[in-house]
C-alpha positions as CSV (number, residue, x, y, z in Angstrom):
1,X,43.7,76.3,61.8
2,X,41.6,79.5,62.8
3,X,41.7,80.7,66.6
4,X,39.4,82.5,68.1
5,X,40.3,85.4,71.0
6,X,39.2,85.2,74.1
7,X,39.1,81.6,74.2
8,X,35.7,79.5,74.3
9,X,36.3,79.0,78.4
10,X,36.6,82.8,78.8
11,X,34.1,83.7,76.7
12,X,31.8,80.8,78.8
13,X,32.4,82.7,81.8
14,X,32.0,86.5,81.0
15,X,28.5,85.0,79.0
16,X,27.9,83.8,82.4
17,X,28.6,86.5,84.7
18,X,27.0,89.4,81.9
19,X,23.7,86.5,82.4
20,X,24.1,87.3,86.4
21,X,24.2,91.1,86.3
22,X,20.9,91.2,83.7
23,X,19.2,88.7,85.9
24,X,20.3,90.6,89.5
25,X,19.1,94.2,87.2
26,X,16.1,92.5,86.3
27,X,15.1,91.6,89.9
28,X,15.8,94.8,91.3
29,X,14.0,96.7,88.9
30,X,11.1,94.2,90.0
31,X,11.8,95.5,93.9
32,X,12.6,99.2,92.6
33,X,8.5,99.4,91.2
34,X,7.3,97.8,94.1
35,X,6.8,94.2,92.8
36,X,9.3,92.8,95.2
37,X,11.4,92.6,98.1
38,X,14.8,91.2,99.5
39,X,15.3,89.3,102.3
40,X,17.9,87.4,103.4
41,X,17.4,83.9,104.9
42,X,18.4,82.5,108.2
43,X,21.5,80.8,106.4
44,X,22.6,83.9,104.9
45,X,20.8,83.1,101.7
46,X,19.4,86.0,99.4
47,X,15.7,85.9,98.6
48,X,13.5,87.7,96.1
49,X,10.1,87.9,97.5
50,X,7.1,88.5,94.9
51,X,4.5,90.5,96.5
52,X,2.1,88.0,94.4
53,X,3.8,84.9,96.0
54,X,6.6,83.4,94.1
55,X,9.9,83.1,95.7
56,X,13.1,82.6,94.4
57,X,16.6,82.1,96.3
58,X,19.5,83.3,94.7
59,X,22.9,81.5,94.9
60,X,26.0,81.2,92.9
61,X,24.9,78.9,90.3
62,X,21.7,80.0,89.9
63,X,18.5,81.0,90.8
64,X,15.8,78.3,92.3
65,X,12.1,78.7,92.2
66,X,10.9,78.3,95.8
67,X,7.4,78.8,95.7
């Protein structure tokens, strides 16, 4: 029997938080030229503003298309 190191449930979740820090780079390169903004909700949410409309709140599994 072959074994593989890290196991598959640690490898899940450093795919998952090295997908978290491309998408957060990606976004703030967006807000960085001037495509975008931050805001954070009333609740305390974080909010990625599109000058051309779309809105998308960030939380901890995900990102959700607003508008």
């Amino acid at each position: 029997m072959s074994m593989t190191w890290p196991p598959a449930l640690a490898r899940a979740e450093d795919d998952k938080q090295t997908a978290r820090r491309e998408i957060a780079a990606h976004f703030q390169a967006s807000v960085d030229a001037g495509f975008a903004y931050w805001r954070i909700d009333d609740y305390g949410h974080t909010e990625l503003h599109f000058h051309s409309g779309e809105v998308f709140l960030l939380n901890e599994t995900g990102v959700t298309r607003l508008r």
